[in-house]
C-alpha positions in Angstrom: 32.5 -9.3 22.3 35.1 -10.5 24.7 37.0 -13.3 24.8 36.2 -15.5 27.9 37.0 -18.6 29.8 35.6 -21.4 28.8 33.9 -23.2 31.7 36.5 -25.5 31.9 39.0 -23.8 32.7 38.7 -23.8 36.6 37.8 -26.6 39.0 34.5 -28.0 38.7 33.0 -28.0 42.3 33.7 -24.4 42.4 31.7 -24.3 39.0 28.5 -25.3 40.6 28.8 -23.0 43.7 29.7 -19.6 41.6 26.6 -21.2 39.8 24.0 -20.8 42.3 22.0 -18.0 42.0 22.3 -17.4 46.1 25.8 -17.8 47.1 29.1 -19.4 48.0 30.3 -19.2 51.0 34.2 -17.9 51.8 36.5 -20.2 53.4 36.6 -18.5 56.4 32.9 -17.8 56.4 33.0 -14.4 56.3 31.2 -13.6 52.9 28.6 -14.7 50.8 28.4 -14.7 47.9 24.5 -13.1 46.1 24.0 -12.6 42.7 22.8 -9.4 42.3 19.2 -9.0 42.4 17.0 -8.0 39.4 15.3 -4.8 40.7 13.5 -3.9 37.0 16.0 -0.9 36.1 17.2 -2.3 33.4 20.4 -4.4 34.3 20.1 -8.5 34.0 22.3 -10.3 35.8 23.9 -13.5 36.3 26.5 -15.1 38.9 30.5 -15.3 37.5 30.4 -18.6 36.0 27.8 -18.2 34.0 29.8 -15.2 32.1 32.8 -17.2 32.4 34.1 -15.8 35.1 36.3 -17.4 37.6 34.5 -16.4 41.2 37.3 -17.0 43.0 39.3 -13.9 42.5 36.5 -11.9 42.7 35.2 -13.7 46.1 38.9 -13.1 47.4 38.9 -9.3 46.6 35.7 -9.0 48.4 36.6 -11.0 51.5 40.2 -8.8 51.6 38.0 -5.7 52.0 35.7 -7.2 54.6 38.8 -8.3 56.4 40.6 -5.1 56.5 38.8 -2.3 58.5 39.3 1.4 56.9 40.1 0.2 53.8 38.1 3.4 52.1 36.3 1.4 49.2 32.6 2.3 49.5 31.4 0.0 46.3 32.4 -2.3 44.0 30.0 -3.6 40.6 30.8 -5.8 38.0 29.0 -6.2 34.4 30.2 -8.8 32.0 27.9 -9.7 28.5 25.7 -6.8 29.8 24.6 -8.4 33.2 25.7 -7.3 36.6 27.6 -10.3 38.5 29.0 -8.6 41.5 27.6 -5.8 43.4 28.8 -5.4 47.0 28.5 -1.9 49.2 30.6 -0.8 52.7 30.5 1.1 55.4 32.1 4.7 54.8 31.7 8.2 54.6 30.5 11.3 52.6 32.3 13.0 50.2 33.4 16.6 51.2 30.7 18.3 49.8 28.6 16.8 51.7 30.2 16.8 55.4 32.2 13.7 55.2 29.2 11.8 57.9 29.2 8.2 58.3 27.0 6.5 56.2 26.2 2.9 55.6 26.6 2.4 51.2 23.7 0.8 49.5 22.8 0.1 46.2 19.5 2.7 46.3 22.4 5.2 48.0 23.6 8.1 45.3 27.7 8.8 45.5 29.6 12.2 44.9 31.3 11.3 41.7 34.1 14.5 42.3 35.6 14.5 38.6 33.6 11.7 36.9 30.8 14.3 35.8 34.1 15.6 33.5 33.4 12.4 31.4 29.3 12.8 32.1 29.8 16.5 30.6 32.3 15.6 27.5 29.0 12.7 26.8 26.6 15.6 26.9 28.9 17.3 24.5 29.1 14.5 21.9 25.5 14.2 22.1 24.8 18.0 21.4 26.6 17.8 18.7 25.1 14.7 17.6 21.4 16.2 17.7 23.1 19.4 15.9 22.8 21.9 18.7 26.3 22.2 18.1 28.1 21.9 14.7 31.3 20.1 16.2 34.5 20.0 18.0 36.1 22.3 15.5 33.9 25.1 16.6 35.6 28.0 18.2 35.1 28.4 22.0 34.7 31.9 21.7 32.2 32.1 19.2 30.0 30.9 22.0 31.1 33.8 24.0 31.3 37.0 22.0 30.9 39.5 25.0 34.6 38.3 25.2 35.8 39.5 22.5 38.9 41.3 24.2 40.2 37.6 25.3 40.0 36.6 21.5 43.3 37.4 20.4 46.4 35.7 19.7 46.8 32.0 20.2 43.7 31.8 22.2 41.9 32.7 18.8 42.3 29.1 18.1 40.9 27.5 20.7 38.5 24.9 19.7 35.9 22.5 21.8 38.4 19.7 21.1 40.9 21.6 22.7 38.5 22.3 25.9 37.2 18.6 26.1 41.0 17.1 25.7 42.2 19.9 28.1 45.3 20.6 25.4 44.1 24.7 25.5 47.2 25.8 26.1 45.8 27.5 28.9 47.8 28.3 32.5 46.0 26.2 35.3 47.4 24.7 38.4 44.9 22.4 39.7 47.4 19.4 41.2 49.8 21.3 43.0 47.9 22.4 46.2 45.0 20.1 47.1 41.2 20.4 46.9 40.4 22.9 49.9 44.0 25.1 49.4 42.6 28.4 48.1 45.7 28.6 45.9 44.5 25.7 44.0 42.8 27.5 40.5 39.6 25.1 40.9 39.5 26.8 44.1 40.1 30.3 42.8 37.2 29.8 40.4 34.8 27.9 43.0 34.9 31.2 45.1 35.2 33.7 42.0 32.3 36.3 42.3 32.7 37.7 38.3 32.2 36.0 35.1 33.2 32.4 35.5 34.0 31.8 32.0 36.2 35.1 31.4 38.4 33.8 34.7 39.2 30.6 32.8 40.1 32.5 29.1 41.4 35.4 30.4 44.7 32.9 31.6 47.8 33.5 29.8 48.6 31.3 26.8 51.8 28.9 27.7 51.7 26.6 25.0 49.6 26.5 20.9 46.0 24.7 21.4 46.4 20.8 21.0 50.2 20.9 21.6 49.9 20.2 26.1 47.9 18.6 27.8 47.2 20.1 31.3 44.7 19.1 34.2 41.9 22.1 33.7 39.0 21.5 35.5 37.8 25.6 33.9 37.4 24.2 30.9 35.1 21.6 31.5 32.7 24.3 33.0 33.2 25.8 30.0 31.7 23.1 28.0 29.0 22.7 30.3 28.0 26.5 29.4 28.5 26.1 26.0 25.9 23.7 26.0 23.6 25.9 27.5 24.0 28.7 25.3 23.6 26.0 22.2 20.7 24.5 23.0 18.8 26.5 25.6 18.7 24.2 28.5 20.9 24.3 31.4 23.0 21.3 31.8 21.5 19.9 34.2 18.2 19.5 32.3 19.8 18.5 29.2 21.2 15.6 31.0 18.0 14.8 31.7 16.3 15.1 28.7 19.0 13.9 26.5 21.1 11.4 28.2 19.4 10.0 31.9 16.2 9.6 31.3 16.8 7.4 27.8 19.1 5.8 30.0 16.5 4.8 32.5 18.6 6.9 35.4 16.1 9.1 37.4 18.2 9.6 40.2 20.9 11.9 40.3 21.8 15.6 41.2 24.2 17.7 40.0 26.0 21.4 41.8 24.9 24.6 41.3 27.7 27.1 41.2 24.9 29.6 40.8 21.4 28.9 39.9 22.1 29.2 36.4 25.5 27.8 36.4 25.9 23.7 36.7 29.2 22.5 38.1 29.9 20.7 35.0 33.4 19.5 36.1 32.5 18.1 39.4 30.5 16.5 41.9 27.6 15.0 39.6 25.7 12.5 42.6 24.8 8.7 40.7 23.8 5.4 42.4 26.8 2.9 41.0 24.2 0.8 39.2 23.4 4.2 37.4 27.4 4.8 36.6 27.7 1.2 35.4 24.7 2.1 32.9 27.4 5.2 31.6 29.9 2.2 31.0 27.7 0.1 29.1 26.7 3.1 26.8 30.1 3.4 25.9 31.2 -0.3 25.7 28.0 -1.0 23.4 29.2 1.9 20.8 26.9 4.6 21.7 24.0 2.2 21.2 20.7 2.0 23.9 17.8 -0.7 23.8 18.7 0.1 19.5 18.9 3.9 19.7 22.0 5.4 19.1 22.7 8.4 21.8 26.0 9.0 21.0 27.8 8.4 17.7 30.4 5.6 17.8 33.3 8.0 16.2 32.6 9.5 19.6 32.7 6.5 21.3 36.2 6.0 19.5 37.5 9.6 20.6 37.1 8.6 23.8 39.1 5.5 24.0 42.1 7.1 22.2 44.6 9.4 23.9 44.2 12.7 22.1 47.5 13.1 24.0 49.4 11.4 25.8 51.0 11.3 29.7 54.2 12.0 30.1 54.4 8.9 32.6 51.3 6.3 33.5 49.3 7.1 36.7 46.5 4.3 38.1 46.8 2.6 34.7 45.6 6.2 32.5 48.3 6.3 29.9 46.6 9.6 28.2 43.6 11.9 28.2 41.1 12.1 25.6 37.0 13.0 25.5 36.5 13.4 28.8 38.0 9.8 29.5 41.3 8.2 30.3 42.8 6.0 28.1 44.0 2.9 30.2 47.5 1.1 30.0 47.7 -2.6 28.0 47.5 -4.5 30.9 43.6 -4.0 30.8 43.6 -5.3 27.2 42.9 -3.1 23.7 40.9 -0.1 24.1 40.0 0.3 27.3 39.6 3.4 29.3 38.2 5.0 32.2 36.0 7.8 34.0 38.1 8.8 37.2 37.2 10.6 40.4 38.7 12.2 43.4 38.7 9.6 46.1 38.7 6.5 43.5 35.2 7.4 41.9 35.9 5.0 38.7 34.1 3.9 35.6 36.3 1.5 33.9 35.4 -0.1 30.5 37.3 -2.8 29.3 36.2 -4.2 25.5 38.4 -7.3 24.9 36.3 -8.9 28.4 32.9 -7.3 27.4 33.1 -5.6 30.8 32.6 -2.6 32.7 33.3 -2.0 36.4 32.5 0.3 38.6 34.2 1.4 42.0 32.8 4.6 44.8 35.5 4.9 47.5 36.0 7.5 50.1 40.0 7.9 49.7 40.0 12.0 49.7 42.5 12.4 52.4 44.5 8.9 52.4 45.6 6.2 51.0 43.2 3.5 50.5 44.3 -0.5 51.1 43.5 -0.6 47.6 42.8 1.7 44.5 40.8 0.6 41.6 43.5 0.1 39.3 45.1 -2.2 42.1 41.8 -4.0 42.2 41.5 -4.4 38.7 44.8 -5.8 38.3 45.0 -8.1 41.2 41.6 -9.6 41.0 39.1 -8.5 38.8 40.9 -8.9 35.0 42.5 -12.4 36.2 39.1 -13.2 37.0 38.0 -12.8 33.3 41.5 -14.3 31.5 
């Protein structure tokens, strides 16, 4: 449970207008304030005050946005004590994938989640091995893959899942020196690959002992997601279904087919925000849903703690773990993130009880703000 402000703590009048359940109306007039609206999928919610928020950080982050055209956030949701208090959509456009069209963000309106399904995939993994499809992380990657048997030499021998899910391989893979698009980027290589996608990822040269480097691998993720198929059966799209969205009440979503039997596991996963703050709160209550457990909270643990760490801090991650970025200590103890191309964010913070959400369209350009700017200026002073 987090620790809050006590009511108190800011000026009274502005108490009893964060208060009502309609609005409060910006200085300058240009926003107001509505608590989000029960729609019966699960979430309560509650205005700022009555989680002991202060509103007035929060209603100035919102009317900065409105004020500044092209600022490239599409959507912003808050959840403190497991009830949205802010949920605010813009104007913006369509991730690549789709065309990059204008489109007007609403809360019944999916969002390309680019790298995000990375932490939706290592969840699928924790739960397969949960439900014993899978024995555990210390299984061999290419025990799942013995027509490769040629690639199972040497260091690569050792390979575990840990070592695909924390991307520490040891693996050559240059995915952040030439952008998304540049066909000498290896994502792209693979994207456009027309042999065996799993035998272009293992069949890369060793440069460092499994668990010793981290190094941004976006292969191995998709291996994962096959793994999981050949465990339990199902393709990974449908075990996310079965398994993880419908328990979660998510009926909504879409994933990419590479080829029809071959889910883009690392990418491009489609969620309405609402849905991606329901991924937070999994993770913030311990693995624990309406009293089931879905996901074991050593899991839940892994996650939170860098397996390794960065060599310097970028937006806030200070290492990379299960899927999930550990964040810096200016977000409080153990909190840590899903992150996206083009500021796709799930952010979990446990010291405030709180999970945030945050779509944006920043693919080619800066935006005015990224999440962990947002976070930092206006949504955690909001809460201390």
């Amino acid at each position: 449970m987090c620790s809050r402000l006590r009511r108190n703590q800011f000026p009274l009048a502005l108490l009893l207008i964060a208060l009502c359940s309609c609005s409060s109306l910006d200085p300058d007039g240009e926003w107001i304030y509505q608590r989000p609206e029960r729609i019966g999928d699960g979430w309560e919610t509650a205005s700022p005050a009555e989680v002991g928020m202060d509103p007035k950080p929060v209603a100035d982050l919102v009317r900065t946005l409105k004020n500044s055209p092209g600022h490239l956030v599409h959507s912003v949701i808050i959840a403190v004590d497991g009830r949205l208090v802010l949920e605010v959509y813009f104007d913006g456009f369509t991730h690549p994938t789709y065309g990059e069209d204008p489109i007007s963000y609403g809360r019944e309106t999916r969002h390309c989640l680019s790298s995000v399904a990375k932490s939706v995939t290592a969840t699928l993994l924790g739960i397969a091995i949960d439900r014993g499809f899978i024995a555990g992380v210390d299984d061999r990657a290419f025990d799942f893959f013995p027509e490769l048997g040629d690639l199972n030499i040497g260091q690569k021998s050792d390979i575990t899942l840990e070592h695909l899910v924390t991307m520490s391989s040891g693996l050559e893979w240059d995915e952040w020196t030439y952008p998304i698009g540049d066909p000498r980027n290896d994502l792209m290589k693979w994207l456009v690959h027309d042999g065996d996608l799993v035998r272009f990822v293992l069949e890369r040269s060793s440069v460092a002992d499994p668990g010793a480097m981290f190094r941004y691998n976006g292969g191995l993720t998709n291996i994962l997601g096959e793994v999981i198929h050949r465990a339990s059966g199902l393709i990974l799209d449908r075990f996310s279904e079965l398994y993880l969205f419908d328990l979660l009440g998510i009926s909504d979503f879409s994933w990419i087919h590479v080829r029809p039997d071959f889910v883009y596991a690392s990418g491009d996963i489609s969620l309405r925000p609402r849905d991606m703050a329901k991924l937070g709160q999994l993770y913030l209550q311990g693995g624990n849903w309406e009293g089931e457990q879905l996901l074991p909270r050593a899991w839940i643990d892994a996650s939170a703690s860098a397996y390794l760490a960065l060599d310097s801090e970028w937006q806030g991650h200070v290492g990379y773990s299960y899927g999930w970025w550990p964040k810096s200590e200016a977000y409080g103890a153990g909190a840590f993130a899903a992150s996206g191309w083009g500021d796709q964010a799930i952010i979990v913070v446990p010291e405030f009880d709180m999970v945030a959400v945050f779509t944006g369209g920043s693919y080619w350009e800066d935006p005015l703000m990224e999440s962990h700017e947002m976070m930092l200026g206006y949504v955690l002073p909001a809460v201390r």
